[in-house]
Rosetta silent file (secondary structure, phi, psi, omega in degrees, C-alpha in Angstrom):
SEQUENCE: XXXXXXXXXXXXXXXXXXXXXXXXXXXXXXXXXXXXXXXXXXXXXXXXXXXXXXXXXXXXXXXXXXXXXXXXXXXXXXXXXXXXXXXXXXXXXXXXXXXXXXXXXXXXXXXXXXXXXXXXXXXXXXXXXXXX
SCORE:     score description
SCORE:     0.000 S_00000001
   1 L     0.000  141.224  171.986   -2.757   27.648  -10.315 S_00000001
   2 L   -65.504 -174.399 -165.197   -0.759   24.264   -9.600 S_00000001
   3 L   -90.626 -163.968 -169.306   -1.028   21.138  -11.253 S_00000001
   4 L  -156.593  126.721  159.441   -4.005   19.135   -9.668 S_00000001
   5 L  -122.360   94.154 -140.230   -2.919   15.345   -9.949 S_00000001
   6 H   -76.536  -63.113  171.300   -6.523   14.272   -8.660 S_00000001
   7 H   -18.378  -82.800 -170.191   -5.103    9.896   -8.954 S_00000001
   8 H   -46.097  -76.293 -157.388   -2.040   10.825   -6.783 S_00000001
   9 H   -59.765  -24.026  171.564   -3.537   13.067   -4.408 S_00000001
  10 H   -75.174  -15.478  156.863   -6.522   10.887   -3.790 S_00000001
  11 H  -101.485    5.123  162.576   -4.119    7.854   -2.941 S_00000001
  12 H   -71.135  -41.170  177.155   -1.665    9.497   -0.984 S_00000001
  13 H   -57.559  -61.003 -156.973   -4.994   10.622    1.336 S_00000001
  14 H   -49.565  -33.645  167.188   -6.068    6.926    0.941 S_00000001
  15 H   -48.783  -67.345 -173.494   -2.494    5.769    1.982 S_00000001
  16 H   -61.078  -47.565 -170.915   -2.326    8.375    4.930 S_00000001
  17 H   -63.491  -56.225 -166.281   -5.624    6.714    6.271 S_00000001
  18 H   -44.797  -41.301 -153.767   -4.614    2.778    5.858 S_00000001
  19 H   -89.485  -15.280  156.446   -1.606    3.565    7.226 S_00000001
  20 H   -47.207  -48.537  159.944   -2.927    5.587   10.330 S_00000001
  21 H   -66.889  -43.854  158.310   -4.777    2.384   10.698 S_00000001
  22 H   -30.525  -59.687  171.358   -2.129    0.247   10.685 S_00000001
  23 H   -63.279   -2.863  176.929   -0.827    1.936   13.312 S_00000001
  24 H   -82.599  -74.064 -178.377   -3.670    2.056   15.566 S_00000001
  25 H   -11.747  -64.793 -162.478   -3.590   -2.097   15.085 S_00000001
  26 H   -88.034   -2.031  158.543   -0.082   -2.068   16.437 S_00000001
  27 H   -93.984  -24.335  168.268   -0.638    0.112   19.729 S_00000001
  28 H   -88.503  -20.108  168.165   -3.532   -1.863   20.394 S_00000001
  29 H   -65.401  -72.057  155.681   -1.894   -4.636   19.815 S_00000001
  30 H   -30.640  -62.754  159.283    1.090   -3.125   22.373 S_00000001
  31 H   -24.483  -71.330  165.204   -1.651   -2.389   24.772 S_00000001
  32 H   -30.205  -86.076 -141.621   -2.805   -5.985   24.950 S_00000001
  33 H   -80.402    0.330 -173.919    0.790   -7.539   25.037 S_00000001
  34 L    63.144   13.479 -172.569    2.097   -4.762   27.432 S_00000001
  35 L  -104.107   99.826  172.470    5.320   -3.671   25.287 S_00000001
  36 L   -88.976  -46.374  174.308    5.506   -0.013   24.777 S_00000001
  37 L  -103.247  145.001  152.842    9.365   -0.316   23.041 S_00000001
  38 L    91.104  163.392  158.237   10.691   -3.713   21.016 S_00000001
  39 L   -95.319 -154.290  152.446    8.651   -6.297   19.595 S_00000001
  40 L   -79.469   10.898 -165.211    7.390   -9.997   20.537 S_00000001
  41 L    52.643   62.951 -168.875    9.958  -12.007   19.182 S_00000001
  42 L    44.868   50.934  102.813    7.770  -12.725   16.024 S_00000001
  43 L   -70.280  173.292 -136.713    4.537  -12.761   17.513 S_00000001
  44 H   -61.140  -36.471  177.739    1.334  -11.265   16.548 S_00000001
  45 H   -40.433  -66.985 -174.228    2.818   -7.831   17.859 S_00000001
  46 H   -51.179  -39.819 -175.075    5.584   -8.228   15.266 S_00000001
  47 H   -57.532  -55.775 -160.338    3.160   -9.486   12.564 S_00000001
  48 H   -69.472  -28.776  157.706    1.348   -6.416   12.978 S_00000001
  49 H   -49.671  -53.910 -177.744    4.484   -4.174   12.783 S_00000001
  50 H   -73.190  -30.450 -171.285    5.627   -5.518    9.345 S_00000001
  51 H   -69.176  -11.090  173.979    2.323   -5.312    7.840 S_00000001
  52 H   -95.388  -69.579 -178.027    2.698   -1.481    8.621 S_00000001
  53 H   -59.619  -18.434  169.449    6.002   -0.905    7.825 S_00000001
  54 H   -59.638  -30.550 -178.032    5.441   -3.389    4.606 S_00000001
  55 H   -52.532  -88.163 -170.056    2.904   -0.743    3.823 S_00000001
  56 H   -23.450  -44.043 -160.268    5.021    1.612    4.097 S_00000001
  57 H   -80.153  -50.342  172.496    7.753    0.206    2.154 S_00000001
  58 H   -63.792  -63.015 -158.705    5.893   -0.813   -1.146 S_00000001
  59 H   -62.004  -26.632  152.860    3.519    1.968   -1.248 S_00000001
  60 H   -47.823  -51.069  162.558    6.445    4.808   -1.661 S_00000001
  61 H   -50.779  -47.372  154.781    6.951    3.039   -4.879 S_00000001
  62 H   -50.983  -63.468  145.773    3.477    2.821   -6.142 S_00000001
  63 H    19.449  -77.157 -134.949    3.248    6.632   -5.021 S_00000001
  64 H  -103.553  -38.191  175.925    5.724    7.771   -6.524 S_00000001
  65 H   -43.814  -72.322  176.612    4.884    5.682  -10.469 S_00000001
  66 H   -26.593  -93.279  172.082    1.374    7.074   -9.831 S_00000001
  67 H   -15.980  -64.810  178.323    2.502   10.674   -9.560 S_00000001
  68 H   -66.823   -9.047  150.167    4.681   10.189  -12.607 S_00000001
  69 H   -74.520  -29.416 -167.276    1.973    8.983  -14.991 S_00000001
  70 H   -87.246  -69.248  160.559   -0.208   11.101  -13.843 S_00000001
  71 H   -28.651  -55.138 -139.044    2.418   14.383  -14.863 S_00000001
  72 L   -72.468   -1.879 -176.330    3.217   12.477  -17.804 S_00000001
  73 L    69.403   24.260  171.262   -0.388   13.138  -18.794 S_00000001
  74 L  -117.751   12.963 -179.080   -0.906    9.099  -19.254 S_00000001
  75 L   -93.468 -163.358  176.040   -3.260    8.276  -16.449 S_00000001
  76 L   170.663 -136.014  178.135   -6.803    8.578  -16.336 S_00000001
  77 L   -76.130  -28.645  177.842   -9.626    6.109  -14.961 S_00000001
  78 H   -70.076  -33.526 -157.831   -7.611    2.784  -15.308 S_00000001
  79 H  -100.034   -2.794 -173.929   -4.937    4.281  -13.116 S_00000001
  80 H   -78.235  -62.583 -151.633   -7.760    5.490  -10.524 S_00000001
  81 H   -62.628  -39.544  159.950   -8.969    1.796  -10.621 S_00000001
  82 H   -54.805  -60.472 -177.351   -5.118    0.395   -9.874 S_00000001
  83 H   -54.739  -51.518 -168.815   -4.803    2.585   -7.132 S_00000001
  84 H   -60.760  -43.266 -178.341   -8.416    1.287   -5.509 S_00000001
  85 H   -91.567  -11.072  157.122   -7.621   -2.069   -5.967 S_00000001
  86 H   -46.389  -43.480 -175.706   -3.940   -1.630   -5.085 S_00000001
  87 H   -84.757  -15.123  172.060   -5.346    0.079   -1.562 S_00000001
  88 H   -76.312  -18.523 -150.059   -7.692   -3.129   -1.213 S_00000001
  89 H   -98.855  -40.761  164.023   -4.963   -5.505   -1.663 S_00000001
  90 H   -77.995  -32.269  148.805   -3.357   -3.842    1.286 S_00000001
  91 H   -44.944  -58.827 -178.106   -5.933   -3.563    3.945 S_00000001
  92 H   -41.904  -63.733  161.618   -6.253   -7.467    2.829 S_00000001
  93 H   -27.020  -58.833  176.690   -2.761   -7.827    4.153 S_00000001
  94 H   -62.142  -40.490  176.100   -2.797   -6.284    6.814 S_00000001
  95 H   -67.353  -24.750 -177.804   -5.844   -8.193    8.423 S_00000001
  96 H   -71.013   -9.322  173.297   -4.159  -11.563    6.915 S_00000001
  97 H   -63.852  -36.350 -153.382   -0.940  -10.600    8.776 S_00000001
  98 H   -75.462   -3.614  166.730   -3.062  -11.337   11.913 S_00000001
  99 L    95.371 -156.305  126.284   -3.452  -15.067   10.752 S_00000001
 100 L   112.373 -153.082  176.069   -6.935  -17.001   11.550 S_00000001
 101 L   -51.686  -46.195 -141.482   -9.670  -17.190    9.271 S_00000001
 102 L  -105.020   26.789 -172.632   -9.081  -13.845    7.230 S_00000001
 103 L   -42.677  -63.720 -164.707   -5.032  -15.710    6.791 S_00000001
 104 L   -70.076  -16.632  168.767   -5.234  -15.516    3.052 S_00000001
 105 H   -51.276  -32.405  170.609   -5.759  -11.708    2.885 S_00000001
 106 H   -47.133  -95.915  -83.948   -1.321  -12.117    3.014 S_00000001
 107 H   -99.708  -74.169  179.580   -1.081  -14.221    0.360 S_00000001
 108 H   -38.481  -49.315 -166.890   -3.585  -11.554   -2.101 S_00000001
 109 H   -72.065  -11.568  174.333   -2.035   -8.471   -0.882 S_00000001
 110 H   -75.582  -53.167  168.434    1.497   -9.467   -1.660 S_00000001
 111 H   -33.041  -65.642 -156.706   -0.116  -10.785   -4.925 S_00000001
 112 H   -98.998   36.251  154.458   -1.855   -7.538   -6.184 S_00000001
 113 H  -104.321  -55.266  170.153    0.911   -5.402   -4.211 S_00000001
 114 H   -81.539  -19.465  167.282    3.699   -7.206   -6.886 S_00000001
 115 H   -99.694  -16.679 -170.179    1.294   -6.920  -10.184 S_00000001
 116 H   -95.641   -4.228  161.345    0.583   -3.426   -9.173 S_00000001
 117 H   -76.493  -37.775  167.347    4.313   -2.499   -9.031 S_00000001
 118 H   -81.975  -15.603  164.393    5.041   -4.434  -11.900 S_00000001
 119 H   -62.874  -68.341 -164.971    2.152   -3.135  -14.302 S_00000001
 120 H   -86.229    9.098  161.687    3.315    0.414  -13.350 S_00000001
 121 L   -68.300  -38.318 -173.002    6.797    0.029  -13.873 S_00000001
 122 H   -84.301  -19.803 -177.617    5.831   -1.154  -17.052 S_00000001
 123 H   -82.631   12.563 -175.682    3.534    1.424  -18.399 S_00000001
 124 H   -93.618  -40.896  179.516    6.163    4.142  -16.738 S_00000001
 125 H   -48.795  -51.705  167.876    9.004    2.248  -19.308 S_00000001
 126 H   -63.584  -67.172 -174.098    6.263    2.725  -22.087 S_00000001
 127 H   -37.688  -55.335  179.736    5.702    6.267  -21.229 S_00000001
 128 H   -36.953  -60.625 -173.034    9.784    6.746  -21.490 S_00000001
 129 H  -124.935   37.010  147.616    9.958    5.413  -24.619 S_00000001
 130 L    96.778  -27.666  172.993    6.847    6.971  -25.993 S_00000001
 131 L   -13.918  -50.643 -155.718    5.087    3.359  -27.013 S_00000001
 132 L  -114.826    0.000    0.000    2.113    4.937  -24.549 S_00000001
């Protein structure tokens, strides 16, 4: 039997969905605006592309810590609870890319997108050099 890294695999699904969503957002958004290739010139079409590919970019990194705590035998319920609020902080983005009322949803998910990279870099550094 394989390992079972139940943290990782349940935010990699969670990951595959957000980001599935994202990507509906930006074809419906293309629908609307009529642009099947290219962007808007930084309009909302564009907004809604980087909040998907922003996904994308930070969330390899989170990933990939996750996975490696999770081998290292140091994760447990706190690292379940990072990932949940890590995957909250990013939905939150994405609708705050679109601007308007829900605006400030940016501003968090970059927030708790940058403590949740920088917590597990540090408890992967502790793991390294055995402190954890």
């Amino acid at each position: 039997m394989g390992i079972i890294l139940p943290v990782t695999l349940t935010a990699a699904a969670a990951a595959a969905i957000i980001n599935i969503w994202l990507g509906i957002r930006v074809g419906q958004m293309r629908m609307a605006q009529k642009i099947s290739i290219g962007d808007d010139a930084g309009g909302p079409l564009t907004a809604r592309m980087r909040a998907q590919l922003n996904f994308v970019e930070n969330t390899a990194f989170v990933l990939v810590l996750v996975a490696a705590i999770e081998l290292a035998a140091k994760g447990g319920v706190w690292l379940a609870w990072v990932v949940a609020v890590y995957m909250l902080g990013r939905v939150a983005h994405g609708f705050g890319m679109d601007g308007g009322a829900l605006a400030q949803g940016r501003s968090i998910g970059v927030i708790i997108t940058m403590l949740t990279q920088l917590g597990l870099a540090i408890v992967a550094v502790l793991v390294v050099l055995r402190v954890m």
